[in-house]
C-alpha positions, -999 to 999 in steps of 0.1 A, spaced: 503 480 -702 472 478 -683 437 500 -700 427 531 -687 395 524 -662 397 557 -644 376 588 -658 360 621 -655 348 630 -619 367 603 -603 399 616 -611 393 644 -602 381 631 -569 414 607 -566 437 640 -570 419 656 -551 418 635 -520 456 624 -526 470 658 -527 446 662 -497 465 634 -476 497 641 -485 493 678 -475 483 665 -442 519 645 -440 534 679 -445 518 700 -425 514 676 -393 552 670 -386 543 661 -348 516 636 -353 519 600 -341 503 584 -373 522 610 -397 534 579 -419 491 572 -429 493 609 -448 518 592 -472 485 566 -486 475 597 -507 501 589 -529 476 553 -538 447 578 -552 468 602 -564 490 581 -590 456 559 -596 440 593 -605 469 607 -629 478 577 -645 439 570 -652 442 532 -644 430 516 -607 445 476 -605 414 470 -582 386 481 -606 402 460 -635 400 428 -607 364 437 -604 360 448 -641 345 486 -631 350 511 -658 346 545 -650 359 557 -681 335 563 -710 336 543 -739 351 562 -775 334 550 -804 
């Protein structure tokens, strides 16, 4: 099980821009590049889960640390 890197404001930002995309999928049925609105699912499980593959590559820790 991979460590939770993901904190505070940027999940909050991550649900909030997910949510944001996939509304767009639902509410633009006739738009030719519908099937891009469905990428807010990437920031919006990174953001609930609280752990982003990418920033453990690049070791980025946005979580703060509990002593």
């Amino acid at each position: 099980m991979m460590k939770k890197n993901v904190g505070g404001l940027d999940r909050i930002l991550r649900i909030a821009f997910g949510a944001a995309l996939l509304l767009g999928f639902f509410l633009n049925a006739d738009a030719a590049y519908r099937w891009a609105y469905l990428l807010g699912i990437i920031p919006l499980a990174t953001g609930l889960i609280g752990t982003c593959p990418p920033y453990a590559l690049l070791g980025i820790n946005t979580c703060k640390v509990k002593n």
